[in-house]
C-alpha positions in Angstrom: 70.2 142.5 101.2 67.6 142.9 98.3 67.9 141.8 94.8 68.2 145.4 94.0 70.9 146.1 96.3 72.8 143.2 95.2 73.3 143.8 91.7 74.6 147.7 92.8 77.2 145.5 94.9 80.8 147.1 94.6 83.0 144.3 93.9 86.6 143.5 92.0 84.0 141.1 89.5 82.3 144.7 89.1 84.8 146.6 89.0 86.6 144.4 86.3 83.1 144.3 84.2 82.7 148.2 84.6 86.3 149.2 83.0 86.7 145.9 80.2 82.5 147.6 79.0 84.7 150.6 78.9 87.5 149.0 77.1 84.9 147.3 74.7 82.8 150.4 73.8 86.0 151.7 72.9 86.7 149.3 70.6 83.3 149.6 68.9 82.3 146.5 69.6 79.6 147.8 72.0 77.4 151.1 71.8 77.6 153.9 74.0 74.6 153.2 76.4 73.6 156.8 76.1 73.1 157.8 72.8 74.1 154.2 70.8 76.6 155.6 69.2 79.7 153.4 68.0 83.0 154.8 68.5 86.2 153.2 67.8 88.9 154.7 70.1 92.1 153.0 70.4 93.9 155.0 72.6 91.0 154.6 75.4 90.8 151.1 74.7 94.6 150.4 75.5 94.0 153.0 78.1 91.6 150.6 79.9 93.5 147.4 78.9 96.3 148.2 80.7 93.6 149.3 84.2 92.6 145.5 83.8 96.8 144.4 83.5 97.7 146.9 86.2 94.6 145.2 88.7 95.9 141.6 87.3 99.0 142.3 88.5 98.4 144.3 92.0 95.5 141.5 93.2 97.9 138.3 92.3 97.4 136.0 94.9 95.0 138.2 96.9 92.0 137.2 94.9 89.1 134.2 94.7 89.9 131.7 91.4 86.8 133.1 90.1 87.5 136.9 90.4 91.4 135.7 88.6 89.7 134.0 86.2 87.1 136.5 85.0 90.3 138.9 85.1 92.4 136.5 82.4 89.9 135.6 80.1 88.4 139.5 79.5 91.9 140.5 79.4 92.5 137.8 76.9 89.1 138.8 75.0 89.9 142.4 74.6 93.9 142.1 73.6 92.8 140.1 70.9 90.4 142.0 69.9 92.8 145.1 70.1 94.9 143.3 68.2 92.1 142.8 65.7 90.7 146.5 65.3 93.2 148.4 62.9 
């Protein structure tokens, strides 16, 4: 497999990565990659907070301690910062 190929990989570690940069772009704390635009938008954010809880909770037991953990902690990471964004 190339390098190339490798980092285009579909797996849960992307998949998580892909939809808690969605979660953080809607919480302004990241630009939109397309125009750099900040955007706060709650209702996306908790949108995509609760795609990450609704994974956590379908893949329990059925995932590596790696893929949990990088789960937990970006879950963790963006409820707080939810919590944060009035």
């Amino acid at each position: 497999m190339t390098e190339k190929a490798q980092l285009h990989e579909a797996t849960l570690s992307m998949l998580v990565m892909s939809i808690a940069s969605s979660a953080a772009m809607a919480l302004g704390l990241t630009p939109h990659p397309a125009d750099e635009k900040v955007v706060v938008d709650r209702d996306l954010a908790r949108f995509n907070i609760d795609l990450l809880l609704v994974l956590q909770e379908k893949t329990k037991g059925n995932i590596t301690e790696d893929e949990s953990r990088l789960l937990s902690s970006l879950l963790n990471d963006l409820q707080l910062k939810f919590v944060q964004t009035k």
